[in-house]
Structure formats: C-alpha cells, structure tokens
Residue, then its C-alpha position, 0 to 999 in steps of 0.5 A: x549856825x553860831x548865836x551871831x549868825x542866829x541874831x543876823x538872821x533874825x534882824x532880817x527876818x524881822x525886818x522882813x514880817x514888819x513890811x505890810x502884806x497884802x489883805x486880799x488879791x483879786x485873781x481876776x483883775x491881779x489887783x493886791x489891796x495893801x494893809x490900809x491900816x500901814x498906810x499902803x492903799x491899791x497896787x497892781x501887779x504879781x504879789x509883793x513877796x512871793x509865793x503868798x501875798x497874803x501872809x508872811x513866810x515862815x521862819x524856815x520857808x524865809x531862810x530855804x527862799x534866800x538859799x534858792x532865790x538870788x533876786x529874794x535875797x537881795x531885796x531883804x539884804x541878807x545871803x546865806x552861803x554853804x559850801x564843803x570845805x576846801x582841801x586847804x581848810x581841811x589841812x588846816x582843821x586836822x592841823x589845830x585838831x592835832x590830827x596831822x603833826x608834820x604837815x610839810x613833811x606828810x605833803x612830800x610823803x604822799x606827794x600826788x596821793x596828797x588830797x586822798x590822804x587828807x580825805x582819808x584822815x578827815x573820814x578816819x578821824x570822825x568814824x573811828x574816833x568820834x571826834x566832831x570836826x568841821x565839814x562845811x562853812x556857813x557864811x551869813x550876811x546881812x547889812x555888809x556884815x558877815x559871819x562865819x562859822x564851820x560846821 
C-alpha cells in the first residue's frame, strides 16, 4: 500500500475511534449505556459497531472487517479492493519493464497460446531475474476518493 492509500486509511480510521462506544452492555436486557461524557445517554439493541461494543477495533481488525463486511464499509465510507491483476495489465507491466519489446507482433506468434506465454514471462521474469513487478492491485477509497497502487 503506497503513503496515499496509508493516509486514506487513516483519515478513516480515525474518524472511526472518534465515534462514542459503549461504557457497558447489560446482556440480559440488550441495553448499551453510551460514553455519557459525549453526549450519548441509553440506546436499545445489538452493538453499535460490532463484534465489541465496548472498545474499538484495531487498526488491522479495522481493515480485515472492511475487507469482509460490505454493510461495515459502507457505514465508515471506506472500500478497500484487491485483485490479481488482468492479462491485459500484465501486458502492460512486462511492456514498461522492457520485458516484452514487439507485443503486437509476439501476439501473433504465440496466437492462442497467448495468455501461457504471458503467464510464463511474468512467473520467469520474478524467479529468474529478480526483478520485482506487480502481481495484484490495491484500490482504496474513502470519501469518493480512490487510489491505486500495484503490488
């Protein structure tokens, strides 16, 4: 994750602990008394942020519940996206990294066997030469503001 998506994340983690928590939950009748020092009194029902009313999440138990919890994410405004990258965006990487030097013309050489050349250039590039190049991408969003950053 780049510095960008690190200070998103942290805009949204703060906004996050700044919310009041619950002091206590009465289990028998499901009551939360709220921080009455925020201005929060009695509210009735499950816990405000789950799976801890009483305290707030960690840092890393913040980001893996917006990985895994869609209705979590929404609430904090904040979407955190990884995927593998697509055959076209490891064309595009081994092209910048000089790896591939006549992609139009290495397309009809290997034709159908295309997207197995691709993947073997992109495995033989990262074993046998060391070099480090991206194999997934990273999406953070927070705000109706996203960055991107391959990994």
């Amino acid at each position: 994750m780049n510095k960008e998506q690190q200070e998103l994340l942290d805009e949204a983690y703060e906004t996050y602990t700044n919310y009041p928590l619950a002091t206590i939950q009465d289990h028998h009748t499901n009551i939360l008394y709220q921080n009455l020092y925020k201005g929060w009194c009695i509210r009735i029902g499950r816990s405000i942020v789950s799976p801890h009313p009483t305290r707030h999440l960690t840092k890393e138990e913040f980001i893996n519940k917006y990985k895994t919890d869609s209705e979590f994410s929404e609430r904090w405004g904040l979407k955190i996206e990884e995927r593998e990258l697509s055959l076209d965006e490891k064309e595009w990487v081994l092209e910048k990294t000089n790896c591939i030097n006549d992609i139009e013309n290495d397309r009809i050489i290997y034709g159908h066997e295309w997207e197995k050349y691709i993947e073997r250039q992109y495995d033989g590039i990262q074993s046998n030469q060391g070099i480090k190049i991206p194999t997934k991408l990273i999406a953070v969003t927070h705000n109706n503001k996203t960055i991107e950053s391959y990994e």
